[in-house]
Every structure is written in structure tokens, then in C-alpha cells.
Wavefront OBJ file of the C-alpha trace (Angstrom):
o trace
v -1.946 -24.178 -10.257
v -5.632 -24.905 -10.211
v -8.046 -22.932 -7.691
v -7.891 -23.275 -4.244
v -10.567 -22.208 -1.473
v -8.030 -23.168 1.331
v -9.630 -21.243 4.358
v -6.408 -20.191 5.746
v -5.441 -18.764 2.410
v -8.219 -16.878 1.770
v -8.163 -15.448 6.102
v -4.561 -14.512 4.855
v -5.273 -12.694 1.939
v -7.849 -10.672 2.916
v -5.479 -9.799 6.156
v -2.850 -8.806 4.171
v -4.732 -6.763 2.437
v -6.579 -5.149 5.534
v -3.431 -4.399 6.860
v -1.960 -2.460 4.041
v -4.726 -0.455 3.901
v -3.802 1.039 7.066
v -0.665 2.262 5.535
v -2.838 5.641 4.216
v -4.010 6.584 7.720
v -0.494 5.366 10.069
v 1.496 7.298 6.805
v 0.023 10.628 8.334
v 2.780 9.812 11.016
v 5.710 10.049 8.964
v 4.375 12.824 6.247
v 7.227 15.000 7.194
v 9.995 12.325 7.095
v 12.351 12.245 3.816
v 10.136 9.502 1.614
v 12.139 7.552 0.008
v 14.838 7.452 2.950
v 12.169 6.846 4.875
v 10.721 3.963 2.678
v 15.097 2.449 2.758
v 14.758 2.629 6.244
v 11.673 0.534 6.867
v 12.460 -1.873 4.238
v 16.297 -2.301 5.223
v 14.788 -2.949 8.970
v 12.370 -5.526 7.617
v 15.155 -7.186 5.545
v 16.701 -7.545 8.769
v 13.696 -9.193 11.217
v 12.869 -11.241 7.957
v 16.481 -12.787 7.887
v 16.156 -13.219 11.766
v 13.371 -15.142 11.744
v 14.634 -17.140 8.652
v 17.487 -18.409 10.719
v 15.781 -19.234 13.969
v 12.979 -21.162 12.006
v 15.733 -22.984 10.221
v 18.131 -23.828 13.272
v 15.160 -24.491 15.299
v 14.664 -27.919 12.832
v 18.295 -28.740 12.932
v 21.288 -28.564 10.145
v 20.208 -27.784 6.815
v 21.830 -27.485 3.475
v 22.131 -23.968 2.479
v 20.249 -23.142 -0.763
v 22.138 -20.913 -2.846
v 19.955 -18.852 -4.916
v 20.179 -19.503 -8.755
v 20.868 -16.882 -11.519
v 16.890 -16.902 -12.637
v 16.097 -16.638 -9.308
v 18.349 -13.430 -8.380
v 17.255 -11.829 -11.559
v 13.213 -12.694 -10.341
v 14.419 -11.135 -7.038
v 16.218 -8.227 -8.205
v 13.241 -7.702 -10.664
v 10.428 -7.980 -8.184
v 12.007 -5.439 -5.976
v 12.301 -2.649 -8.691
v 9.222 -2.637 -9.823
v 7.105 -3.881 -7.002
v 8.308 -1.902 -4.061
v 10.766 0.415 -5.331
v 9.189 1.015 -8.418
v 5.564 1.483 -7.017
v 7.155 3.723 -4.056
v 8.377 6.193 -6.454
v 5.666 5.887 -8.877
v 3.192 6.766 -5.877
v 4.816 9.393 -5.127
v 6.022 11.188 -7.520
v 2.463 10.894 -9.138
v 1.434 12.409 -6.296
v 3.193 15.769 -8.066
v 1.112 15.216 -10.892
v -2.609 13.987 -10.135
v -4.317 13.359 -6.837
v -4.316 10.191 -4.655
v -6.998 9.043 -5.477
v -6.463 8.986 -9.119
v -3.790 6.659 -8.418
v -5.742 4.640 -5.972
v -8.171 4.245 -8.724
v -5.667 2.643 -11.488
v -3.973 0.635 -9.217
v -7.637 -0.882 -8.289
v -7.657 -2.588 -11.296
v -5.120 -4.938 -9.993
v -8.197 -7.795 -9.249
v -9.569 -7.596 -13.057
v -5.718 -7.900 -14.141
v -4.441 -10.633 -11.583
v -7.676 -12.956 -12.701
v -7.010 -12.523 -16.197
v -2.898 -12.511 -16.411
v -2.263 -14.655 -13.677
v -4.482 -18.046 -15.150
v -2.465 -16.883 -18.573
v 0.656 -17.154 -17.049
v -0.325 -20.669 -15.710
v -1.427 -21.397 -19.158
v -4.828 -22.110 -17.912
v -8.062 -20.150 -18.612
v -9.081 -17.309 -16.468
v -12.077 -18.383 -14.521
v -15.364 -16.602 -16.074
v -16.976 -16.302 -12.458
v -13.558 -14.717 -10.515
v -13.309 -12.234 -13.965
v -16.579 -11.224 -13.528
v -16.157 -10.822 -9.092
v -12.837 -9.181 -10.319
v -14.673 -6.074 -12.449
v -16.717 -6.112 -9.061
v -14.431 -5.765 -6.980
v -12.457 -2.869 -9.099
v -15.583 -0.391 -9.549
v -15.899 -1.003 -6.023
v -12.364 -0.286 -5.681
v -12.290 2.944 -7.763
v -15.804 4.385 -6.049
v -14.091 4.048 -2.626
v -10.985 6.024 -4.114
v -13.170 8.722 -5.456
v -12.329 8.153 -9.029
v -10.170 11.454 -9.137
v -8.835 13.091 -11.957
v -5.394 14.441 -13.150
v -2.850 15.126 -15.774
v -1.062 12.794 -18.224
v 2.043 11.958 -16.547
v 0.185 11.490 -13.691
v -1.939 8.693 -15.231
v 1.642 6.978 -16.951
v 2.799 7.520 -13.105
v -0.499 5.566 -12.017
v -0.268 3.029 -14.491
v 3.626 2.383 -13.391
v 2.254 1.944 -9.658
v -0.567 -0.481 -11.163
v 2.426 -2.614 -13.034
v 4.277 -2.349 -9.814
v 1.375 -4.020 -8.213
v 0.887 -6.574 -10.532
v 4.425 -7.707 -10.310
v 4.867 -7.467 -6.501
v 2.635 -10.952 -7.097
v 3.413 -12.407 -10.010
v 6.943 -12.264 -9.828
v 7.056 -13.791 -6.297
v 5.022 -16.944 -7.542
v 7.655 -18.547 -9.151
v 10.459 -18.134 -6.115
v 7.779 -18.743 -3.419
v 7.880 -22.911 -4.132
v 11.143 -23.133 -3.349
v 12.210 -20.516 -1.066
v 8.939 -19.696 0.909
v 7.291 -16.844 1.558
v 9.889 -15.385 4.542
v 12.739 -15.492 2.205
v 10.715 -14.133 -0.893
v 10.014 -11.358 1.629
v 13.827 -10.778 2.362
v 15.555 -10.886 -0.336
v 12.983 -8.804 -2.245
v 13.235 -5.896 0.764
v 16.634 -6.201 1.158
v 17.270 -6.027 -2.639
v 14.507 -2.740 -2.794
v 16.719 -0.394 0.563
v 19.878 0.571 -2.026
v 17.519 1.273 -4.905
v 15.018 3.727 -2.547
v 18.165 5.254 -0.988
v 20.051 5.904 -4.222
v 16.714 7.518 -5.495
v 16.462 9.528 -2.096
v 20.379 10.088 -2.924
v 19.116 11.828 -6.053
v 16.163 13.812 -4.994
v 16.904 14.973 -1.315
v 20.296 14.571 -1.080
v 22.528 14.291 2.149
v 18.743 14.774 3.890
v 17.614 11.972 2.655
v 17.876 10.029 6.367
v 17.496 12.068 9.821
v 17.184 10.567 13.246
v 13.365 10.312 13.503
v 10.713 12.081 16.218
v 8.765 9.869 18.669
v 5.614 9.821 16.467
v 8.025 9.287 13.596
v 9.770 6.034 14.865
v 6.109 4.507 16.367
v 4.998 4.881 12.798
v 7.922 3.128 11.111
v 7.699 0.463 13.460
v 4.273 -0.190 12.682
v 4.986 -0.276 8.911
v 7.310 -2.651 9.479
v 6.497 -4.966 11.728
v 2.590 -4.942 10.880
v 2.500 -3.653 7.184
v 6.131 -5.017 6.112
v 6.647 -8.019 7.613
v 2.962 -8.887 8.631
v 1.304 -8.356 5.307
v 4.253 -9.776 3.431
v 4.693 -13.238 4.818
v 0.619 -13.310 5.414
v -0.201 -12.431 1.275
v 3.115 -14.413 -0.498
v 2.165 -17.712 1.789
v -1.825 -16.381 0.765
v -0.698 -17.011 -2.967
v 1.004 -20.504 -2.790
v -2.377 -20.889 -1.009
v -5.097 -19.753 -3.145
v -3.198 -18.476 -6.457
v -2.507 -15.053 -7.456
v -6.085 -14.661 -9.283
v -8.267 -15.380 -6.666
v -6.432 -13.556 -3.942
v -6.183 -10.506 -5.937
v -9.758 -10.536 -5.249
v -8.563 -8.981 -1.604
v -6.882 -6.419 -2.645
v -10.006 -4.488 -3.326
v -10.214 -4.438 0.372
v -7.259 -1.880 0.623
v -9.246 1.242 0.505
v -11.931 -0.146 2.382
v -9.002 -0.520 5.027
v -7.984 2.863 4.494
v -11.478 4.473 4.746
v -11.983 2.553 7.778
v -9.131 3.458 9.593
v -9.041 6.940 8.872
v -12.759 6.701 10.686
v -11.129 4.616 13.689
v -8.087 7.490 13.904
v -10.855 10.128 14.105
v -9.160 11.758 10.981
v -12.758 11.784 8.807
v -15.307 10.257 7.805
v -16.469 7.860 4.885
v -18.426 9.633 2.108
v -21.460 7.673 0.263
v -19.259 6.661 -2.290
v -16.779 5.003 -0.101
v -19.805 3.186 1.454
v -20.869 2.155 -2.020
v -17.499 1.499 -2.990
v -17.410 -0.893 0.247
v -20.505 -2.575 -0.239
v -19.463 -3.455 -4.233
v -15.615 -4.851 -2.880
v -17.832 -7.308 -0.593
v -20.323 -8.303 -3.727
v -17.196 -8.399 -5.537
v -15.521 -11.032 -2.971
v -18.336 -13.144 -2.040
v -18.878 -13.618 -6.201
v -15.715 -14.816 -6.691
v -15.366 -17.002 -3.367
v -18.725 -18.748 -4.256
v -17.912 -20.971 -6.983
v -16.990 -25.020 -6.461
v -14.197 -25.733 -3.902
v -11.557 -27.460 -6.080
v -7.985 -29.012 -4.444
v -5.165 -27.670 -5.522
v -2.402 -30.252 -6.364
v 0.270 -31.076 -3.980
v 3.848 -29.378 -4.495
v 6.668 -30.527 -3.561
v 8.130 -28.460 -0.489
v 11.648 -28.078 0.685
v 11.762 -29.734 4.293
v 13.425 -26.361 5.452
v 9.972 -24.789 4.576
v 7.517 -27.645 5.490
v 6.342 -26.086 8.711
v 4.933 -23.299 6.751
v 1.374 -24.093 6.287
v 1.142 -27.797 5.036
v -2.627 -28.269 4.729
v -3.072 -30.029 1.608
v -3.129 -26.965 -0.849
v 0.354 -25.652 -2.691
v 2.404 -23.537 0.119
v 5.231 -22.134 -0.163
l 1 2 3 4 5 6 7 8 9 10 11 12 13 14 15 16 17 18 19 20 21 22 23 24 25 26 27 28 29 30 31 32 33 34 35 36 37 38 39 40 41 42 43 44 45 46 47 48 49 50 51 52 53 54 55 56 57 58 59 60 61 62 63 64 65 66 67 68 69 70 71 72 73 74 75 76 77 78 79 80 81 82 83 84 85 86 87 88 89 90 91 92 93 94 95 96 97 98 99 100 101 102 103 104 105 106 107 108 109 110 111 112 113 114 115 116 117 118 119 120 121 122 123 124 125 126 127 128 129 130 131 132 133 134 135 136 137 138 139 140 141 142 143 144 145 146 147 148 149 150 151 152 153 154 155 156 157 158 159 160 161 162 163 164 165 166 167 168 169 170 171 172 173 174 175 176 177 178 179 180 181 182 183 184 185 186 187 188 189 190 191 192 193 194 195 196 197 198 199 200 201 202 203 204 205 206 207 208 209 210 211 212 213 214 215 216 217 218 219 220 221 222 223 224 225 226 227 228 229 230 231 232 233 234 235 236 237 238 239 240 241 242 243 244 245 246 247 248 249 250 251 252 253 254 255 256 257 258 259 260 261 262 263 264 265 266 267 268 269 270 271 272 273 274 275 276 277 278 279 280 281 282 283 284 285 286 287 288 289 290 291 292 293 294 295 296 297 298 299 300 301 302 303 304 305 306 307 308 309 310 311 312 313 314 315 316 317
């Protein structure tokens, strides 16, 4: 997939993005809940509005034949949701245990310089020289905003686990998204991650892993969600069919600038001069790699059940 500039893919990405950096701050809401039955519960519920929506947007354009997912494509499915939400949930926080947050927030920043490389590889294609260099950019502005913190061994591997987890929350959706589209790639891939998370809560909190939740506790699940979950899903998989994975990785630099921001807008602190340094290197970062020649990406065939998602010329799922 060649390099696309398609405005609505790049306002999508960097969205999705935003919005998942808002998990730090609205996560104060839910510190006390059971974490990984906490993380089942929000992704099982998402599985859920995800399917919903599936099936209205499909009955709303009439009888269609039911796509049965293949064998390749369960296995992508099944292999996208332990690593890139399950996986990455318990590598968070169980590094957590081990090093500080923003250690980890540091590692996985490096997601940019690794998307522009591996993704153009993957493509067989070669990375783009300009988005490499906006990548590196974009990751030291990354890491600045995070506070490049320090911590023990395991809690690097840990880190390193959450920045694979990253990576393949992406790259293993690409392949599924032609065909099934970006709502189903975001249901089957929660739905597959709720019995992994609970059988790990299982494991480390036992029959506590689920509790009926306080007021505060339920407004902040429903937030994840609806706004983090859902929002940022469909927003950053349809973002990808869009703009490819290596050029919208560029965004995800903007997820602790998101963070810092909102923990200003809560009134729970304020940003340090390396988060403002760190912010003003993610927008460098961006702008470098958005600024190169606007090339058209070639058309893709698009299952009529998923044609009303975004046709604008550009690859969409």
C-alpha cells in the first residue's frame, strides 16, 4: 500500500490517538477496581456495542451474505488480541511491579520509529527516508514527555512486551481490515481478548477478580468504552486502511501529549518543561512526516457490506 495523505485519515489518526491518551488521567477512576477484571469487563462490553452496530449497519443496507471468517483469519484475530490488548494489558501492568510508568511509556514510544520501518517491510516496499526520520522525532519527543524513567530488568523485558503489543495491535489488523472493516476487526479482536484478561484475573485475584462497580467506577468504564474502546478503535483501524500503518504511527506520539494534557484539564497537575519539550518535538515530529508529496493510494476492492465506510478514493477498510 503506497502513502496516503487522505485528510480524513490523518483527522482519524491523530483522534484516536488523542483519545487514548486520556486513558492515563480517566484510569485514576477505576485505580481501585480489580485490573484485569476490570480490563474483561470493558472489553466484553465493547465486543458487545461493536457487534450491535455491525448488525444495524448491515440490515440497514438490506440482506447480505454472511462472511464466515477463514482459518488465517481466526488465527490473525486470536493473535492480535493476545498480544495487542491482552498481552499489552498485562505487560503494563505487571511492569508496573517492576519499573515506573514512565519507563514503560518511554519503550512503548518507539512504536513511530518501528511502525515506519516494519510496516513498509512488511509491504515489501522501502520505508520512506522522510517519515523514518519524523518517526525518531516523534519518539524523543515521545520519551521526553514520559520522563524517560528508569527501572529494573524485568521491567524493561515487561516494557518491551507492551512495545510488541503495540506494534501488533496495528500490524496484525492490516491484513483482516480489507475484508472485514474496521468495526468487525474491532469485535472480534475485543471479544476474543475478555476470556484471556479474565482467566489471567482468574489467576492473580481470584474469585475478586469482578465486583459490582461504585458510581465513579462505572462513569469511568463507560468512558473507556464507549470513547477509548470503541471510539479510538473504529477511528485508528479505518485511520490505517486510510493512511497505512507507517505514517499513522506518526500519531501515536500524541498519546502522552494527551495524557499530559488531560491530567492539566482534570486539575490533577501540571506539565513539567520536559513534557512541554516533549510536546513541541511530537508536533516537529508530525508536521516532518506529513510534509512530503501527496501520493494516491491505489483503489481496493471493498466488500459492498463495508462500502459505506469511508469510500474517498484511498484504501478503506
Amino acid at each position: 500500500m503506497e502513502q496516503s495523505t487522505s485528510p480524513r485519515g490523518l483527522v482519524q489518526a491523530a483522534t484516536a490517538m488523542t483519545l487514548v491518551g486520556t486513558l492515563t488521567a480517566v484510569s485514576a477512576a477505576i485505580a481501585r477496581y480489580p485490573v484485569y477484571g476490570g480490563q474483561a469487563v470493558r472489553y466484553a462490553v465493547a465486543a458487545v456495542v461493536l457487534l450491535v452496530v455491525a448488525r444495524l449497519s448491515e440490515r440497514s443496507r438490506g440482506p447480505r451474505t454472511r462472511r464466515r471468517l477463514t482459518l488465517r483469519e481466526w488465527a490473525l484475530v486470536t493473535a492480535l488480541a493476545a498480544t495487542g490488548l491482552a498481552g499489552f494489558n498485562v505487560c503494563v501492568v505487571e511492569g508496573t511491579r517492576y519499573t515506573t510508568p514512565a519507563m514503560i511509556g518511554t519503550v512503548v514510544g518507539a512504536v513511530p520509529v518501528l511502525l515506519a520501518v516494519v510496516a513498509p517491510l512488511l509491504e515489501r516496499r522501502r520505508p520512506a527516508p522522510r517519515l523514518v526520520v519524523a518517526a525518531v522525532i516523534v519518539t524523543l519527543g515521545a520519551a521526553a514527555a514520559n520522563g524517560l524513567g528508569g527501572g529494573s530488568v524485568p521491567g524493561l523485558l515487561l516494557a518491551l512486551g507492551a512495545l510488541a503489543g503495540e506494534m501488533a495491535f496495528s500490524l496484525l489488523a492490516v491484513p483482516l481490515l480489507p475484508r472485514l472493516g474496521p468495526i468487525r476487526v474491532s469485535a472480534y479482536s475485543a471479544a476474543a481478548a475478555t476470556p484471556m484478561l479474565l482467566g489471567t484475573g482468574l489467576l492473580v485475584d481470584g474469585t475478586a477478580v469482578v465486583r459490582v462497580p461504585t458510581a465513579g467506577e462505572l462513569a469511568g468504564f463507560a468512558y473507556l468504552v464507549v470513547v477509548v474502546t470503541v471510539g479510538a478503535f473504529l477511528l485508528w483501524y479505518d485511520a490505517l486502511g486510510r493512511i497505512g500503518a507507517d505514517r499513522a504511527g506518526l500519531f501515536a506520539g500524541l498519546i502522552p501529549v494527551s495524557a499530559a494534557v488531560t491530567t492539566m484539564v482534570l486539575g490533577l497537575g501540571t506539565p513539567s518543561a520536559a513534557e512541554l519539550t516533549g510536546v513541541l518535538l511530537v508536533g516537529c515530529g508530525v508536521a516532518a512526516g506529513l510534509g512530503g508529496p501527496r501520493r494516491s493510494a491505489p483503489a481496493v476492492a471493498v466488500p459492498p457490506d463495508q462500502e459505506p465506510v469511508g469510500v474517498t478514493g484511498a484504501p478503506c477498510p
